[in-house]
N, C-alpha and C positions, 0 to 999 in steps of 0.2 A: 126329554123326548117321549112322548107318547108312544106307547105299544100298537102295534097291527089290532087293528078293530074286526071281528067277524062283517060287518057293515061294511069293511074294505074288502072284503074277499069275493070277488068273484064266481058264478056259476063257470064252465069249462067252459061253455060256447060263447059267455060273454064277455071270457079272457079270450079266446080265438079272436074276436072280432080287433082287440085294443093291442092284442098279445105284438105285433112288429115294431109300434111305438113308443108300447112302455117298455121293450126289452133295451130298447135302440138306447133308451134316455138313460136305463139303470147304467147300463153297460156304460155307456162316456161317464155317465159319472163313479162308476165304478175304476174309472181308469186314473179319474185324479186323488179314488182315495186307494192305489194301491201304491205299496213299495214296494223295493226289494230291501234284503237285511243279512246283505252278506251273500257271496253268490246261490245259498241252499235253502235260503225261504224269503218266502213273498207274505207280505203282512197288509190285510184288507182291514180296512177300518172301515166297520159297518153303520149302518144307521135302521131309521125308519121304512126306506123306500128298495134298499138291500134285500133287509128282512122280507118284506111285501113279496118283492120280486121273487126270492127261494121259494116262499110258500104256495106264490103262484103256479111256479115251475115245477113244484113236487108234484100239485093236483095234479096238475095238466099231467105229468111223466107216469105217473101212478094210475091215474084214471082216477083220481078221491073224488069221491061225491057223496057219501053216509056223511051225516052232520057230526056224528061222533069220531071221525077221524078228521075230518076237515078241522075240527075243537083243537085236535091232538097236533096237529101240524101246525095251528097257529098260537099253541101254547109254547110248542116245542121251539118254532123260531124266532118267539118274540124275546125269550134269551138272547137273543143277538143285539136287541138295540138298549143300546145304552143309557142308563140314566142320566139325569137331570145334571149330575157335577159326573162323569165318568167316561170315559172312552170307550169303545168294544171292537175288538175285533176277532179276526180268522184269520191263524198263521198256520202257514203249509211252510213243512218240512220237505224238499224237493232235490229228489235224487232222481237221475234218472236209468242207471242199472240200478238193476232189481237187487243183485248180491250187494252190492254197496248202500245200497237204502235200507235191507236189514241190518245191514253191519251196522251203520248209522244210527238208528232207531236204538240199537241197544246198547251204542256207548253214548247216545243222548239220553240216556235215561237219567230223569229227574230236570227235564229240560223246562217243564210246566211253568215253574216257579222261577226262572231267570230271567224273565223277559223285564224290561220298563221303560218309561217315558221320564224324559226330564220338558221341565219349560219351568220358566221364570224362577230359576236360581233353586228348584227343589226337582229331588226324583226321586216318582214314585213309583210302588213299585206293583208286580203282573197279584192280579189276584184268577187264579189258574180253573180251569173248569175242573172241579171236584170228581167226577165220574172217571178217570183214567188212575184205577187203582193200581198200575202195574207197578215195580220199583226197580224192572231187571230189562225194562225199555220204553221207550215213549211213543207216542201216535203220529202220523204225519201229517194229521190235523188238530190244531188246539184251538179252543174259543174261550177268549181271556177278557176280563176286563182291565179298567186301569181309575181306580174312587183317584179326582182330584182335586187339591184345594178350591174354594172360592177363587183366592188369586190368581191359580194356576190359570180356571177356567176364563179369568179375567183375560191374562196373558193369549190364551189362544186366540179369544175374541179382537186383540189388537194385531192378531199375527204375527207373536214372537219368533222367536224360535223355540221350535219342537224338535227334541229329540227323541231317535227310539231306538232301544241296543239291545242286548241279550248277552251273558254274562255267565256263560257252562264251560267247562274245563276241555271240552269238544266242540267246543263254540263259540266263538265269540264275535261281536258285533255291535256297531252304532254307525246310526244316519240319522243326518239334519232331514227332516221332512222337506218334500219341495214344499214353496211358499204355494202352489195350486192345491195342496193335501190339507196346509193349514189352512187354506181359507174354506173347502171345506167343511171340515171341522169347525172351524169357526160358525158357518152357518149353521152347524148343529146347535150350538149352541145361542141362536141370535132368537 
């Protein structure tokens, strides 16, 4: 999958004019690539058009207009879309008391690295965003990928079954993806 191009990016008033249709299209499609993953996190599987859309919605929120930050926010989000054999996403950690979301947070620590996807008879496994050095708790937002076989990507492309689970001693979970999330996915990769 290709990266956000600066040539895709928008001046602010020329996303104001486009801004209720393209939010309208992210957003539904944002809906068949989210899960849930156990009732305390929601796991977005990102793409191309994902990525576009945050980066839009930073300018816009931030006011960015310097080329030299507008660079920085489309270097910063294009992390999010995934390579060519690979999955990506954004899992939230969701609590909703505050005392219980830090309790959480620190006996999820080392949650990074538990996450994975199975499809076609193999699971692989989260390769974790490297920047959350902590070891005495974890974030309530992760951005992970998932490197997967040729086959695998084959398997998605026919919309197998996808699984995705997590696997922490304070956590645990697996879901079959809806067949709307695989196909999706699938399109990512078509």
């Amino acid at each position: 999958m290709k990266p956000v191009s600066r040539s895709e990016v928008l001046d602010l008033g020329a996303y104001e004019q486009i801004r209720e249709r393209f939010r309208a299209r992210v957003i539904d499609e944002k809906k068949r690539r989210r899960v849930r993953l156990g009732p305390n996190m929601t796991v977005l599987f990102e793409n191309h058009d994902t990525a576009l859309f945050q980066i839009q919605e930073m300018l816009r929120t931030e006011r960015i207009t310097a080329e030299k930050a507008v660079l920085h926010e489309i270097e910063t989000y294009n992390e999010l879309v995934p390579g060519d054999a690979e999955l990506s996403a954004t899992i939230f950690v969701e609590y909703d008391e505050r005392t219980e979301r830090e309790a959480m947070l620190e006996r999820l620590a080392g949650l990074e690295d538990k996450f994975y996807v199975s499809v076609g008879g193999q699971r692989f496994p989260v390769v974790p965003d490297a920047r959350n050095d902590r070891h005495d708790r974890t974030t309530a937002v992760h951005y992970v990928k998932f490197p997967l076989s040729p086959e695998a990507v084959s398997a998605i492309r026919d919309k197998q079954v996808v699984r995705l689970g997590v696997d922490h001693p304070a956590y645990r979970g697996e879901v079959e993806l809806p067949a709307t999330t695989v196909a999706a996915l699938a399109e990512d990769f078509s």
